[in-house]
Each structure stands twice: as structure tokens, then as C-alpha cells.
C-alpha positions as YAML, in Angstrom:
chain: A
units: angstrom
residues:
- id: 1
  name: UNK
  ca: [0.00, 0.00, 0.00]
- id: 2
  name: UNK
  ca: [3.14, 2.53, 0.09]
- id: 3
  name: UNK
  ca: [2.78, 4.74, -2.43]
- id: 4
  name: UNK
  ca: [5.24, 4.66, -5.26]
- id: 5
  name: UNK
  ca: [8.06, 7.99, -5.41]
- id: 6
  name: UNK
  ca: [6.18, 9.80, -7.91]
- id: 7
  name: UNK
  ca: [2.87, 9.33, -6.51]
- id: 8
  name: UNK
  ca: [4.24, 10.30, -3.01]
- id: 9
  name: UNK
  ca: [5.85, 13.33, -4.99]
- id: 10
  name: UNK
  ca: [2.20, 13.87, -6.03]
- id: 11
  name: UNK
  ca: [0.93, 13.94, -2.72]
- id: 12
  name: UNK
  ca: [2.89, 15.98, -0.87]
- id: 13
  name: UNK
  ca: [2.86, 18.54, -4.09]
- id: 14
  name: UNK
  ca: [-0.45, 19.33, -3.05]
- id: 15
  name: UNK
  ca: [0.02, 19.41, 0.51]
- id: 16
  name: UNK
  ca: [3.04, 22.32, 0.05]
- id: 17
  name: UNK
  ca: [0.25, 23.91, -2.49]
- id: 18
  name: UNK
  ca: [-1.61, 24.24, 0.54]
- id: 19
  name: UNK
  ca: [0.74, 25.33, 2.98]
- id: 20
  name: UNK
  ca: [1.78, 28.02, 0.09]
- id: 21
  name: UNK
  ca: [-1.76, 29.53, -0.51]
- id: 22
  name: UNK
  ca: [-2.22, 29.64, 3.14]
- id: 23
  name: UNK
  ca: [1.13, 31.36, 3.55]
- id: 24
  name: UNK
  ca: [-0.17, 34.07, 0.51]
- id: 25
  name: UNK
  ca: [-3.80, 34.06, 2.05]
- id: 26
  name: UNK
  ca: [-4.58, 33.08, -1.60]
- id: 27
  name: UNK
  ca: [-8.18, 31.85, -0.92]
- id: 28
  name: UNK
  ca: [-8.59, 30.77, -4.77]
- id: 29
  name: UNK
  ca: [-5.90, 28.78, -4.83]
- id: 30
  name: UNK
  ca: [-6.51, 27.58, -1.18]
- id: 31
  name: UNK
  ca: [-9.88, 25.89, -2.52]
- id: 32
  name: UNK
  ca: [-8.44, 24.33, -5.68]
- id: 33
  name: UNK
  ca: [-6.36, 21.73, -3.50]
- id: 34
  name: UNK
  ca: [-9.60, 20.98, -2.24]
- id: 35
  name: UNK
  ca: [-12.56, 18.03, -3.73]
- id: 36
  name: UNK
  ca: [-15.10, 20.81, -4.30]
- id: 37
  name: UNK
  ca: [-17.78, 18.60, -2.77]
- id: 38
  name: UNK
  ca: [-20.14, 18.97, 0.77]
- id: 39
  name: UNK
  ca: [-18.36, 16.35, 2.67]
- id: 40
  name: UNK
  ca: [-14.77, 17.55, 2.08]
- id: 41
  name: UNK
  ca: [-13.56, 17.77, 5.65]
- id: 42
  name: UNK
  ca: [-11.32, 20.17, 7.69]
- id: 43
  name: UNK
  ca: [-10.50, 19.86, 11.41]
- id: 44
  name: UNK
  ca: [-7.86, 22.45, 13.15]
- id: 45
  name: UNK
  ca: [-6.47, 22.14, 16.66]
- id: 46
  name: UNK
  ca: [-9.04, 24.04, 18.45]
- id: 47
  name: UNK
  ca: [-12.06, 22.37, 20.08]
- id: 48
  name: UNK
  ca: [-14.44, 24.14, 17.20]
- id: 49
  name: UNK
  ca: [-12.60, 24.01, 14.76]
- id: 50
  name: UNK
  ca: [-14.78, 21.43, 12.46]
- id: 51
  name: UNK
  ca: [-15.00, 22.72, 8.85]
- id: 52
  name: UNK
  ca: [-17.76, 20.70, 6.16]
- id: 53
  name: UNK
  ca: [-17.37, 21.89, 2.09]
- id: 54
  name: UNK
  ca: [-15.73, 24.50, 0.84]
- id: 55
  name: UNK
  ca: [-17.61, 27.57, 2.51]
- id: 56
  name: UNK
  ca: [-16.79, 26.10, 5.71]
- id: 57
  name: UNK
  ca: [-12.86, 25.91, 4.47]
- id: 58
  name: UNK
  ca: [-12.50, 29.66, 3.72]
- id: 59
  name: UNK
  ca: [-14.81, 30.56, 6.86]
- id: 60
  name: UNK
  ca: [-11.38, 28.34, 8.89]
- id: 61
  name: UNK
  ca: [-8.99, 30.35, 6.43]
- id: 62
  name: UNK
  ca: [-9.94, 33.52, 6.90]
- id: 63
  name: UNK
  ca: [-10.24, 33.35, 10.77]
- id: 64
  name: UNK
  ca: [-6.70, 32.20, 10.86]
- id: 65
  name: UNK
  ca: [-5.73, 34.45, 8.71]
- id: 66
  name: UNK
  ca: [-7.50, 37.32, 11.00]
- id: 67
  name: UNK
  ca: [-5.84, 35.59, 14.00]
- id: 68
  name: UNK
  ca: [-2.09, 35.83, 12.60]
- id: 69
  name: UNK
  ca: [0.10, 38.15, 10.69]
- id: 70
  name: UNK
  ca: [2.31, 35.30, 9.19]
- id: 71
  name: UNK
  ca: [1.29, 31.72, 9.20]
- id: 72
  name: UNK
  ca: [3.39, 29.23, 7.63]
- id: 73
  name: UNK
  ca: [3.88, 25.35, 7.18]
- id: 74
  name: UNK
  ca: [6.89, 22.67, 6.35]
- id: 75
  name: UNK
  ca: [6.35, 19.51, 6.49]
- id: 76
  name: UNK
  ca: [9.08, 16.86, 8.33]
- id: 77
  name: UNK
  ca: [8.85, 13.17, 8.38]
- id: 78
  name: UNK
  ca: [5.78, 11.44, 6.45]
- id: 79
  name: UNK
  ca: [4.43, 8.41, 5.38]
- id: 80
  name: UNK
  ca: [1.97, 8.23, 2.38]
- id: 81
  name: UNK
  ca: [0.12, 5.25, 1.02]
- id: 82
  name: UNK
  ca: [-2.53, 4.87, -1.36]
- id: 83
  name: UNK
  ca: [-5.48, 1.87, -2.76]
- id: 84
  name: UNK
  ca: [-6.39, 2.65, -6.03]
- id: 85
  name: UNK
  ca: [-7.69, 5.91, -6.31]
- id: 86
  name: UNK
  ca: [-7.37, 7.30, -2.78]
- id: 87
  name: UNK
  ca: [-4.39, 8.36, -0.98]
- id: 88
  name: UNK
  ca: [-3.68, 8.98, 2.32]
- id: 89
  name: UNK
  ca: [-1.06, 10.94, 4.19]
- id: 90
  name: UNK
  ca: [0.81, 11.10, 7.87]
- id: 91
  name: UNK
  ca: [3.44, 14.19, 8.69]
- id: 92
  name: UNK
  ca: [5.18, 16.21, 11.14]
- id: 93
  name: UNK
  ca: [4.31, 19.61, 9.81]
- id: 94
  name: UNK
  ca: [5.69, 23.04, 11.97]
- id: 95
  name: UNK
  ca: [3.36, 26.45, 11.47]
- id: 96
  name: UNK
  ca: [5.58, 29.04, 12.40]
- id: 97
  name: UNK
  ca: [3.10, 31.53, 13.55]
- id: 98
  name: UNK
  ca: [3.69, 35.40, 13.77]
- id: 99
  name: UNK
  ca: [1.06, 38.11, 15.62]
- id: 100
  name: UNK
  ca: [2.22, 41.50, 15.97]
- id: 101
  name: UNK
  ca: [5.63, 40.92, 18.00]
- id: 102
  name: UNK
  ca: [5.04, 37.55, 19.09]
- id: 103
  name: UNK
  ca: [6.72, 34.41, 16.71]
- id: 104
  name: UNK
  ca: [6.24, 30.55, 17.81]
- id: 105
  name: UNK
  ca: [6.89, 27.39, 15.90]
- id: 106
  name: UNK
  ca: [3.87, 25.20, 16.86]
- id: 107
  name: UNK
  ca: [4.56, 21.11, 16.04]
- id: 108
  name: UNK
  ca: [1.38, 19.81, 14.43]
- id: 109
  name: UNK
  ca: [0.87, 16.17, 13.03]
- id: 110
  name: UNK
  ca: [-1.32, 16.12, 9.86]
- id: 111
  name: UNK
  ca: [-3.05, 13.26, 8.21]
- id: 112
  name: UNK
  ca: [-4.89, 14.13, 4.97]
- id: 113
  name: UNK
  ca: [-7.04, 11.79, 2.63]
- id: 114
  name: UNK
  ca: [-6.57, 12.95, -1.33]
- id: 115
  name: UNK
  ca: [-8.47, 11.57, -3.97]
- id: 116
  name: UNK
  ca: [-7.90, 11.03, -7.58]
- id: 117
  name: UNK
  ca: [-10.28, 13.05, -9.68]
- id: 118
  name: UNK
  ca: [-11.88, 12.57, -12.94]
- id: 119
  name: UNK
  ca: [-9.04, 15.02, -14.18]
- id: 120
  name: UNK
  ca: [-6.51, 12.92, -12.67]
- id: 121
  name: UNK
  ca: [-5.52, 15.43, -10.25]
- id: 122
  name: UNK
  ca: [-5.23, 14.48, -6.61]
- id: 123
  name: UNK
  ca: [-7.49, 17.00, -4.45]
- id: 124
  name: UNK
  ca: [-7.88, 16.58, -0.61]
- id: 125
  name: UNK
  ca: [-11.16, 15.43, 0.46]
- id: 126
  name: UNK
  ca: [-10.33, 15.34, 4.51]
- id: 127
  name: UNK
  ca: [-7.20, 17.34, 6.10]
- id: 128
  name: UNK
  ca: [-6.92, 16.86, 9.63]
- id: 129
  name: UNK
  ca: [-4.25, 18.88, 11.73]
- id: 130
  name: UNK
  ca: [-3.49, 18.28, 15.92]
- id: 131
  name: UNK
  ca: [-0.86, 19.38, 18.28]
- id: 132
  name: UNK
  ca: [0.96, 16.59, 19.65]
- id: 133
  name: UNK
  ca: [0.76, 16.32, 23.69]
- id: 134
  name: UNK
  ca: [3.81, 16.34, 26.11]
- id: 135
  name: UNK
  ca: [6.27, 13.77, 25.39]
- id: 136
  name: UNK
  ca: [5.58, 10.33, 26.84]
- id: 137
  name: UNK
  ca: [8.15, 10.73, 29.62]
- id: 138
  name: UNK
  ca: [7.28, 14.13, 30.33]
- id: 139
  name: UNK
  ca: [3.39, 13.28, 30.66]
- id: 140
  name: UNK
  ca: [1.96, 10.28, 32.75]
- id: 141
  name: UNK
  ca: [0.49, 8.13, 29.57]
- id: 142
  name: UNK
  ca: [-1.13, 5.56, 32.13]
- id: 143
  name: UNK
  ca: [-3.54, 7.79, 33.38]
- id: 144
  name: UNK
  ca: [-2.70, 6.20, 37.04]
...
């Protein structure tokens, strides 16, 4: 189920297409890495942050964007597989985040599920982003 080099290449093409019209606040191209469909699915780090179709992607967008002065992405490690038409992706990712004076690199994971369309481009049709907790020996993963 790995995906081959130029498929992965594929992927992640449209995941940095992403992270680049979010950088630009480039809502146009923001929506075109997107399956332009009612069910395409965003969810952010924050509790509310639960996005359905494409209105509810640019009503996310352009609170972050109101939220931040500079927001950008790079993605780290990842693993990307695929079964015939769908493919489906795991990364590190780091928004460095500026507001007025204030600059933070945050460490999100990301998985995203892309789909091969009729024009045999590969659009996302679920991107989910999280902040990782504590490391494991920092934070007591037993729950004692």
C-alpha cells in the first residue's frame, strides 16, 4: 500500500500547495487543492474548529488568517500510502506563527485523505491537523 516515489511526490505537491496559498492568504488557490464537494472535511487544533465543504474551508482560512500576521507550514517526516484511487497521508508539519511581535513554531501532526479526480488530479477530500501532547516521559500516559 506505500505509495510509489512519484505518486508520493504527487501527494505531498499538493500538501506544500496548501501550505503556500495559506502562507499568501490566496483563498482561490486555497480551494483548488480541495474536492469541491459537501463532505470535504477540515479539522484544526481548536475544540471548534470542524469545517464541512468548501464555505466552511474559507470561513477556517480567513479566521486564521484574521488571527495571525504570518502563518506558515513545512512539512518533516511522512508516510503516504494509497489503494487505487485514494491516498492517504501522515506528517510532522511546523506552522511558524507570527502576531504582531510575538513568533512561535507550533509542532502539528497532519493526516490528509486525497483523492484522484476525474481530471486525474489528486485534491484533498479530509485534512486533519493536531498538536501533539507532552512527550511520553514528560506526561503520565497511564492515566494512574
Amino acid at each position: 500500500m506505500y505509495a510509489t516515489v512519484s505518486l508520493e511526490a504527487e501527494a505531498m505537491a499538493v500538501l506544500r500547495d496548501f501550505a503556500s496559498a495559506y502562507a499568501n492568504r490566496d483563498l482561490e488557490k486555497l480551494l483548488a487543492v480541495f474536492l469541491p464537494e459537501p463532505d470535504v472535511v477540515l479539522l484544526g487544533t481548536g475544540q471548534d474548529e470542524k469545517r464541512l465543504g468548501l464555505a466552511g474551508i474559507c470561513e477556517q482560512a480567513e479566521r486564521d488568517w484574521e488571527q495571525a500576521d504570518t502563518l506558515h507550514f513545512r512539512f518533516g517526516w511522512r508516510s503516504v500510502s494509497c489503494y487505487g484511487d485514494v491516498c492517504w497521508v501522515a506528517a510532522d508539519c511546523f506552522a511558524l506563527v507570527q502576531a504582531g511581535y510575538r513568533q512561535a513554531e507550533i509542532p502539528l501532526r497532519i493526516t490528509a485523505v486525497l483523492v484522484r479526480t476525474v481530471e486525474d488530479s489528486l485534491r484533498i477530500a479530509q485534512l486533519h491537523y493536531s498538536s501533539p501532547v507532552l512527550p511520553e516521559d514528560e506526561s503520565d500516559t497511564c492515566l494512574e
